[in-house]
C-alpha positions in Angstrom: -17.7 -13.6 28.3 -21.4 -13.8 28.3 -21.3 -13.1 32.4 -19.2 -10.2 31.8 -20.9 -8.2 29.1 -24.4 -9.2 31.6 -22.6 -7.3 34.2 -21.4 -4.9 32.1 -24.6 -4.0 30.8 -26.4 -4.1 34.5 -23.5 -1.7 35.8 -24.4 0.8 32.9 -27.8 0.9 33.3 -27.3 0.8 37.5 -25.2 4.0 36.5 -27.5 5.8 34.1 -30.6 5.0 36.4 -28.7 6.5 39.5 -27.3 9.6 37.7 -31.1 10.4 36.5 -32.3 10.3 39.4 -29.5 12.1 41.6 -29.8 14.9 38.7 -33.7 15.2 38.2 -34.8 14.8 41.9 -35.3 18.7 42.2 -37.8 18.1 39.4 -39.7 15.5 40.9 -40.2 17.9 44.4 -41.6 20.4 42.4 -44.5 18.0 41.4 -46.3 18.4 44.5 -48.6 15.1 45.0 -49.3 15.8 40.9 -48.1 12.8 39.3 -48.2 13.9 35.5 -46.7 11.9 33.3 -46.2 14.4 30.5 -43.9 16.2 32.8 -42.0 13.0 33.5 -41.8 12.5 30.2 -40.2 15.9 29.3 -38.0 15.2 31.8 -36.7 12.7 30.1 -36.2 13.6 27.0 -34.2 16.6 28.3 -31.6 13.7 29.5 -30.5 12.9 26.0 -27.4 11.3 27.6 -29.9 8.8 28.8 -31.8 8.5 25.6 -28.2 7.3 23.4 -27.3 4.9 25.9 -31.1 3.5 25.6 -31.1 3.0 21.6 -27.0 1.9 22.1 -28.3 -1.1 23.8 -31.6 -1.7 21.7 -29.1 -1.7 18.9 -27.0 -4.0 20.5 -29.4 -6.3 21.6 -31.0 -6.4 18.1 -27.7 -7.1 16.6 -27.0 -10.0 18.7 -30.3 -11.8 17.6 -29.7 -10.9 14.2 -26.5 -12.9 14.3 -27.6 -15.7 16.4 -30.8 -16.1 13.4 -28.1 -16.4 10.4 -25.9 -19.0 12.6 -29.2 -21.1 13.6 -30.4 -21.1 9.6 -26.8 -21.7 8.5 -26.9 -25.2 10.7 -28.0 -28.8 9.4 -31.9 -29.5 9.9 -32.7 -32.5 11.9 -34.6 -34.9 9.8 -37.9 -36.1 10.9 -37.3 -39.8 11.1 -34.1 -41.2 12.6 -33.5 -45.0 12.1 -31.9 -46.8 14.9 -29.3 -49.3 13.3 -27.7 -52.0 15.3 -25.3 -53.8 13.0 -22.4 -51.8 11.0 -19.8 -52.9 8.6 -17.5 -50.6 9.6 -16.4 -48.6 12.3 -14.0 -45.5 11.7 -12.4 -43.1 14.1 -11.6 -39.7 12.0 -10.6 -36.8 13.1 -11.7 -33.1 11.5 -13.1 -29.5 12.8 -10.4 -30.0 16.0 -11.8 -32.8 17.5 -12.2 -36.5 17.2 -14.9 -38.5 16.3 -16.5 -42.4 15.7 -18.3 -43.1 12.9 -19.9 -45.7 12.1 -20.6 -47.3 8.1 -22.6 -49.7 6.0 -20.9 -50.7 3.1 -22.7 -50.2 -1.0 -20.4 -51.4 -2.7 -17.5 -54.2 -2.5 -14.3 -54.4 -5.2 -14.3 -58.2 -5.5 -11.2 -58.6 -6.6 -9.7 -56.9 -3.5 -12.5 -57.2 -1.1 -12.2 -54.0 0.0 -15.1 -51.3 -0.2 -15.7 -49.2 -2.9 -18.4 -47.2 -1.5 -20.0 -46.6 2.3 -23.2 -45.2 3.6 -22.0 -43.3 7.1 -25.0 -43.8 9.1 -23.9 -42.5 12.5 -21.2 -40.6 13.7 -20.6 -40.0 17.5 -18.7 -37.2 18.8 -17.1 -34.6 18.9 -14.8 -36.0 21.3 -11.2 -34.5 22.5 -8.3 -34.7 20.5 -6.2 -34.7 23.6 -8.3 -37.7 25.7 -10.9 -38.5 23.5 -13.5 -37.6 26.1 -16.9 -36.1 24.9 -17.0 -32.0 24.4 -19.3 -29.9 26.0 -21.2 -27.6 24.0 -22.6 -24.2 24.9 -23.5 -21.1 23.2 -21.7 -18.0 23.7 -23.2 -14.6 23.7 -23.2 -13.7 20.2 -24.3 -17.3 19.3 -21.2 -19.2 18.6 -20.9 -22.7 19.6 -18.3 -23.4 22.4 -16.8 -26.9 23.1 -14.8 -27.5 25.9 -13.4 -30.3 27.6 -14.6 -31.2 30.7 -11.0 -32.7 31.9 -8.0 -30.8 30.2 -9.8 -27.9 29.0 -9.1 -28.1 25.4 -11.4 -25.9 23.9 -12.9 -24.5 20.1 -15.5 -22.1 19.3 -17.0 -22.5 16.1 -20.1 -21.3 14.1 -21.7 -25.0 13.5 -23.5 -27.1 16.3 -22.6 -31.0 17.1 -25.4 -32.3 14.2 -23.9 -30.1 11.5 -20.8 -30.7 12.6 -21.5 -34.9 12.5 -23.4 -34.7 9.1 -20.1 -32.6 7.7 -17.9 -35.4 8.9 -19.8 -38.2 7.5 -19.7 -36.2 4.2 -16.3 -36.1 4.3 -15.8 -39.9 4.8 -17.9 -40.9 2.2 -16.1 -38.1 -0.1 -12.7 -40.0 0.9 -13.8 -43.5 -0.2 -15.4 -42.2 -3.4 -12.4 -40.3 -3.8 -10.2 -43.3 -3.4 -12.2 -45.2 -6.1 -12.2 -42.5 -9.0 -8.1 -42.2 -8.0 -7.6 -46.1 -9.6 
C-alpha cells in the first residue's frame, strides 16, 4: 500500500513536471540568456492546474502526519525504569486483539482455604504471537500510521491502531481484571 501510493504520487508529479514543461517551453525561449525569476514565476501561476495538484498533496501530506500524531499519543508510554524479574508464580498463555500471547504473574494474594490466587501482579507479557503457529508477529507501520502484524510463516495478518507495548500492557490489564473478577463473583 505504502509502495503504491509512493509511486503513485512520483507518477503524478513525473506527469505534472513533464506537462509544464512541454507546454511553457515557448516561454522559456523567449527569455533570451535573461533568467528572471519574476517571469518564471508568472509563469507559474498561469498553470493553475499545477498549482491544485501542489496544495492536493500538501494537504495530503499534512493529513497523514496529523493522523499518525493522534495514533502515536493514543499508545501506552514506556516507563522509565523496567525491572528485570527472573522468578514468576505463574505463567499464562491468553489470547486477545487476534493473536496469542505469554504472560507471565506474581501472585498478591492466596485464598487459603483453596490455595488458589486471589489476586496477580502481571509483570511481563511476551507476544503478540500467531494464533495459527504461535510464531512471533512482525510489526510495521503502514502509510497512514496503522500498525501491521504479519506472520512471517502463514501470513496471518491484523492491522490495528495500537503498537506491541500498548497492546501487552492492555492484555495484562485484562488478566488481572479476570482474576479480580473471579474473586468479587464468590
Amino acid at each position: 500500500m505504502v509502495t503504491d501510493i509512493k509511486n503513485f504520487i512520483i507518477g503524478v508529479l513525473g506527469s505534472l513536471f513533464a506537462t509544464f514543461l512541454t507546454t511553457y517551453i515557448i516561454h522559456f525561449e523567449q527569455f533570451e540568456g535573461s533568467f528572471n525569476f519574476k517571469e518564471i514565476w508568472s509563469i507559474v501561476i498561469n498553470y493553475t492546474f499545477l498549482i491544485y495538484w501542489m496544495a492536493a498533496l500538501l494537504l495530503l501530506i499534512m493529513v497523514r502526519r496529523f493522523i499518525r500524531n493522534r495514533i502515536d499519543k493514543s499508545q501506552t508510554p514506556y516507563p522509565m525504569v523496567l525491572s528485570i524479574g527472573g522468578f514468576h508464580e505463574a505463567e499464562f498463555n491468553a489470547e486477545g486483539h487476534g493473536f496469542k500471547w505469554k504472560a507471565y504473574a506474581d501472585v498478591k494474594q492466596w485464598d487459603r482455604s483453596m490455595n488458589e490466587p486471589l489476586d496477580i501482579h502481571v509483570d511481563r507479557v511476551k507476544g503478540p504471537y500467531c494464533t495459527n503457529d504461535f510464531r512471533e508477529m512482525k510489526v510495521s507501520r503502514t502509510y497512514w500510521g496503522r500498525y501491521k502484524y504479519k506472520c512471517p510463516k502463514c501470513g496471518y495478518k491484523r492491522i490495528l491502531l495500537k503498537n506491541a507495548w500498548t497492546l501487552k500492557c492492555d492484555i495484562g490489564d485484562e488478566i488481572e481484571a479476570g482474576y479480580r473478577d473471579k474473586v468479587n463473583a464468590r
